[in-house]
C-alpha positions in Angstrom: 17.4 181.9 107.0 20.3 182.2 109.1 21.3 178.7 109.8 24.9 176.3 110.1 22.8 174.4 107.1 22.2 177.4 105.3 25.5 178.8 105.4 27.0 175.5 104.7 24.9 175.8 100.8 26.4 179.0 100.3 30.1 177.7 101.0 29.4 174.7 99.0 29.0 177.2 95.9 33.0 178.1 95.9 35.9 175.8 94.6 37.9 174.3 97.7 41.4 171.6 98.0 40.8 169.7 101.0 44.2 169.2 102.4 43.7 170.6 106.5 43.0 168.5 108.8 39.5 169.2 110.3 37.5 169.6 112.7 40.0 170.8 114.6 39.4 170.2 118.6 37.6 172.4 120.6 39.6 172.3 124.6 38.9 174.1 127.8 41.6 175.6 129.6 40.5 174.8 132.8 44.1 175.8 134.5 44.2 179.3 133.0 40.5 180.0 133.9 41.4 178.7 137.6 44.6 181.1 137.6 42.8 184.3 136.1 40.0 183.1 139.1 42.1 182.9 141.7 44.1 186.1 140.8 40.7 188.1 140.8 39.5 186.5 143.2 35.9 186.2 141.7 33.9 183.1 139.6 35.0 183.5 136.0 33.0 182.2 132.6 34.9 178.7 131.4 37.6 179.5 128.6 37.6 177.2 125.7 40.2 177.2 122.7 39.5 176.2 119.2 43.2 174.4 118.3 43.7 175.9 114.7 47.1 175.5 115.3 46.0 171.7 115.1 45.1 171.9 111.0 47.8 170.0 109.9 49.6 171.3 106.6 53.2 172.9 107.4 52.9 172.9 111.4 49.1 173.9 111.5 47.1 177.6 112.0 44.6 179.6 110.1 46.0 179.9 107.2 44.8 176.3 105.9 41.7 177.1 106.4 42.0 180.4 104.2 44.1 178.8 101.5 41.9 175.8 100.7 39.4 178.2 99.1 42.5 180.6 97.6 44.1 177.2 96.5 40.7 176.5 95.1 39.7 179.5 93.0 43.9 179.2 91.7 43.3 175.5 90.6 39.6 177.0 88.9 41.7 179.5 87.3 43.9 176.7 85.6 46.8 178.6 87.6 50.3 176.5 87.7 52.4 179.0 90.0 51.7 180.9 93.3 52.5 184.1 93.7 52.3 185.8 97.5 53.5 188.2 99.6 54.0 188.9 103.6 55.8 189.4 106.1 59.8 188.0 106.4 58.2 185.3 108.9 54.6 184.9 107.4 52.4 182.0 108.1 50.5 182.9 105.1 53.6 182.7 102.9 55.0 179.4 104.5 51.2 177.2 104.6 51.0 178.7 100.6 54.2 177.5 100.1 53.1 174.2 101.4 49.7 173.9 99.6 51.6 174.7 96.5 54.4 171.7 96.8 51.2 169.5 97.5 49.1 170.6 94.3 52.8 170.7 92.1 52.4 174.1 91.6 55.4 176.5 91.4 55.6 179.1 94.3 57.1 182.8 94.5 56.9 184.4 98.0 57.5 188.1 98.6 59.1 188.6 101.9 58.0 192.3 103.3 60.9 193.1 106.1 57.9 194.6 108.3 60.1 194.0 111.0 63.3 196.3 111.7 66.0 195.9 113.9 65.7 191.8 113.8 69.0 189.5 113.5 70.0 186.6 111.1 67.7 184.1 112.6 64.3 186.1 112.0 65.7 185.9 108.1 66.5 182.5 107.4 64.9 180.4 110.5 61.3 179.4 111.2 59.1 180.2 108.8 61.7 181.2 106.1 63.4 178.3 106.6 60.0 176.1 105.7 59.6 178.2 102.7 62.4 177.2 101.3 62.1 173.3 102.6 58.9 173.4 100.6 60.4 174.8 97.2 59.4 178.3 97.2 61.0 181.3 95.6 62.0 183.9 97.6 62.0 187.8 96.2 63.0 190.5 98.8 60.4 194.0 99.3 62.1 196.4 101.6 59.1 198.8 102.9 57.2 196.5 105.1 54.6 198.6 105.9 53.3 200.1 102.4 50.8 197.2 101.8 50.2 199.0 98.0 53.4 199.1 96.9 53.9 195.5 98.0 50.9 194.5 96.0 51.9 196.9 93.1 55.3 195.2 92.7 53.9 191.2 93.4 51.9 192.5 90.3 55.6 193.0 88.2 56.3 189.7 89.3 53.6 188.1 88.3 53.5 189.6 85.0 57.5 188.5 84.5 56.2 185.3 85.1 53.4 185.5 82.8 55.8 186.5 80.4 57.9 183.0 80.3 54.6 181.2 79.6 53.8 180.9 83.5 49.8 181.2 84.3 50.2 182.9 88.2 47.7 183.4 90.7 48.0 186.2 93.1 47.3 185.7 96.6 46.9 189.1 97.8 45.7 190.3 101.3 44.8 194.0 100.2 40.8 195.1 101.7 40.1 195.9 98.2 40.2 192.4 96.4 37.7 189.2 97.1 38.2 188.0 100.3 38.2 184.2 99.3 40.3 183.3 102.3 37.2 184.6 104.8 35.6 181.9 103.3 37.7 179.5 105.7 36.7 181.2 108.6 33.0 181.1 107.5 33.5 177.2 107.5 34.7 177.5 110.9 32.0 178.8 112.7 29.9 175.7 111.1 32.5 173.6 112.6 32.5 175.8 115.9 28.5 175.5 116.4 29.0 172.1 116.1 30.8 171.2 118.7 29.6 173.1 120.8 26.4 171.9 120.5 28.0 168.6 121.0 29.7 169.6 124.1 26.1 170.7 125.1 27.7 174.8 125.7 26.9 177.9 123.4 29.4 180.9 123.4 28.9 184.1 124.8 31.7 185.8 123.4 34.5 184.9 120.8 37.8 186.1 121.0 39.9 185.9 117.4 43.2 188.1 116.0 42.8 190.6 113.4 45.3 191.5 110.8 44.7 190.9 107.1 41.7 190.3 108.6 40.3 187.1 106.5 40.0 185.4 110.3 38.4 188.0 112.0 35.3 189.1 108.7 35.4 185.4 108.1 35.1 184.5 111.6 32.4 187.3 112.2 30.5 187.2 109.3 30.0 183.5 109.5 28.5 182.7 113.0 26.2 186.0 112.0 25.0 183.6 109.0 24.9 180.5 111.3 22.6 182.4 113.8 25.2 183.2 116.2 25.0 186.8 117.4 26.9 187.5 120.5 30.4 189.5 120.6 33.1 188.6 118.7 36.6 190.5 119.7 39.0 191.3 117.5 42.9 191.6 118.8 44.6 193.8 117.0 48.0 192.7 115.9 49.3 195.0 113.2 47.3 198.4 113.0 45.5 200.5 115.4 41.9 200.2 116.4 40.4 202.6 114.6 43.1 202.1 111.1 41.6 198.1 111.5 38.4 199.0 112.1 37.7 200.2 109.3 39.8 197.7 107.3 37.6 195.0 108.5 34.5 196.9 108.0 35.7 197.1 104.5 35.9 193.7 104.1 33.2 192.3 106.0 31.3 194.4 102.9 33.2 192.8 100.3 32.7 189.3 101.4 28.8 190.1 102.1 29.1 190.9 98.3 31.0 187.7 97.2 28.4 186.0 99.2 25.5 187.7 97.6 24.1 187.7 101.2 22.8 191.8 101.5 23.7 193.4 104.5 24.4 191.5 107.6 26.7 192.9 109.4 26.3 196.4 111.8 29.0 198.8 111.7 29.1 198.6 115.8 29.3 194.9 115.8 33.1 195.0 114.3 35.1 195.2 117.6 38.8 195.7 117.1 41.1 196.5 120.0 44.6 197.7 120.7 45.4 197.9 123.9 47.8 194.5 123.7 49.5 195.9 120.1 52.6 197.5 121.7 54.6 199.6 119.1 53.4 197.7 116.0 53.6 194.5 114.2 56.1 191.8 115.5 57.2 194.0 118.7 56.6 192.5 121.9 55.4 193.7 125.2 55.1 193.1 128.3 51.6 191.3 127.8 53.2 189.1 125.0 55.8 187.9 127.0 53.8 187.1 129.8 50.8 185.3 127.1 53.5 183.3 126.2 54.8 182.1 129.9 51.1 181.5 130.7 49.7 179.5 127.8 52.7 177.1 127.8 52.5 177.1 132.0 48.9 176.6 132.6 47.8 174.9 128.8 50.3 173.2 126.9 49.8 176.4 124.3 52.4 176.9 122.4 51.7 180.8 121.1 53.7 183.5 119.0 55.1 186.8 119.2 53.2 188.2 116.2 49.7 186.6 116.3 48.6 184.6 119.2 50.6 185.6 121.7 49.0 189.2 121.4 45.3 187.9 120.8 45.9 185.6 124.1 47.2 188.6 125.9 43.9 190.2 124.6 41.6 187.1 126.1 43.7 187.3 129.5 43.3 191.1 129.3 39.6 191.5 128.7 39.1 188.8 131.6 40.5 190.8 133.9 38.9 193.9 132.5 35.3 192.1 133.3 34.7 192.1 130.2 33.2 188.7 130.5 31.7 188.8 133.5 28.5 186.9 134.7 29.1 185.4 130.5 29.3 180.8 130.8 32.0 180.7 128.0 34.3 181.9 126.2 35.6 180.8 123.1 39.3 181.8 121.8 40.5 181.0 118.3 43.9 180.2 118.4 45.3 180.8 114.8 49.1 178.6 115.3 52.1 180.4 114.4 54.5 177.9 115.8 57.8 178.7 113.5 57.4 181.8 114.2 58.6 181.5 117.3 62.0 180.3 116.9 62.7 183.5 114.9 62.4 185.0 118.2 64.5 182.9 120.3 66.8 185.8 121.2 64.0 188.2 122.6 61.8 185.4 124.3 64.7 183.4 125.7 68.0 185.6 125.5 70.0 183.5 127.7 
């Protein structure tokens, strides 16, 4: 049976630290859907936004969510040390860091310079910064974008570590390990039903950004298991369509695995799309730039130049594609990322 109840006994199955602050609130943006109206001249579906930049640990975002079932299966383990990797200014990496301070567990953070061309404060400020406020270890991985050889040497750390007596956990993002984090998004869409039901709407279409992809297949896969079956759109902020298509296809069968839940998801119902990307991972566009003036303008939103400022120039885009037309509401996940953005205070701001 594909229930909120249902899907809340399966969750109940895996280990999980409480430390996020949930439910998160569920707002509409009533001035951006009156803007994006008035600019189109046409009646547009209500946007809403789920404020998982609101979850509390470290500044907030999705990453909380993911961690307090990685966190959980790592204290099951009997692990005593972290071990991550990511980007220079990962969220992932800084909300670990965090969770591991909490739980007195020692932290070692990989940082992947994904990013090229970037000056000192994209190094040591914003998330980097936080990492080091909350204790962790920072090793250096020059080739950004070769997600194996990342994990291959987090591996040699881990084993150094295991050496001096250490028992390390390794919180790995590849499509070809457990997806434990989507487990986080899974309790989401629980939370998500909820209030809307409360707020007496029902979603026609979600809008969420994919990268590692743990929000997206988490997200997807568990409002499929609630009994939730419209669109859900995934923004891409790292690879191209078709590259992430299949990445989350990948893992969408992986955690239908760890679930023990047989097939649930169609191959056609994993929507990734590019069109907001720009020339990769941590480059902004136009459409960034503009996500950014507009959420803060019209909503109060404070969004990023890696995540949510592209998956916001996605909801904005589609909008005015009509790709949501004659829909009641739409529902945006936004996944936080504020220190990240004062990393970018020279491209957003240069004056």
């Amino acid at each position: 049976m594909r229930t909120p109840e249902a899907l809340q006994h399966r969750l109940n199955g895996f280990p999980r630290v409480r430390l996020g602050h949930f439910p998160t609130p569920l707002e509409k943006m009533e001035r951006l859907g009156a803007h994006l109206s008035e600019e189109l001249g046409k009646a547009l579906p209500a946007l809403w936004v789920k404020r998982d930049d609101c979850t509390g640990v470290a500044t907030g975002g999705n990453k909380a969510r993911q961690l307090e079932y990685s966190f959980g299966a790592a204290k099951a383990a009997g692990a005593d040390t972290a071990v991550i990797t990511g980007a220079v200014q990962s969220n992932y990496m800084r909300t670990a860091a965090a969770f591991a301070a909490k739980l007195g567990m020692e932290c070692h953070v990989q940082l992947e310079n994904r990013v090229e061309g970037m000056g000192e404060e994209y190094h040591k400020s914003g998330n980097v910064l936080l990492d080091r406020i909350f204790g962790a270890r920072m090793h250096h991985f020059p080739l950004g974008e070769d997600e194996k050889a990342a994990d291959t040497n987090l591996s040699r750390i881990a084993a150094r570590l295991k050496g001096e007596g250490k028992n390390p956990y390794l919180f790995t993002l590849s499509p070809e390990t457990k997806p434990t984090g989507a487990l986080g998004y899974m309790q989401c869409a629980i939370e998500v039903l909820e209030q809307a039901s409360a707020e007496g709407v029902s979603f026609d279409a979600v809008v969420v950004p994919t990268g590692s992809a743990a929000t997206h297949v988490g997200t997807l896969l568990g409002l499929r298991l609630a009994g939730y079956d419209g669109p859900v759109h995934g923004i891409c902020v790292r690879r191209d369509a078709e590259s992430q298509t299949e990445r989350v296809r990948s893992i969408v069968r992986l955690a239908e695995e760890m679930l023990a839940s047989g097939s649930v998801i169609e191959d056609d119902e994993v929507i990734c799309r590019d069109d907001w990307l720009g020339p990769g991972y941590g480059k902004m566009v136009e459409s960034t730039h503009e996500a950014i003036d507009l959420a803060g303008r019209l909503e109060a939103l404070i969004v990023d130049p890696t995540y949510t400022a592209k998956s916001f120039a996605g909801l904005i885009g589609l909008t005015r594609a009509g790709a949501f037309d004659g829909m009641g509401n739409v529902l945006y996940i936004h996944t936080g990322g504020l220190p990240g953005l004062f990393a970018y205070r020279s491209v957003i701001h240069p004056d």
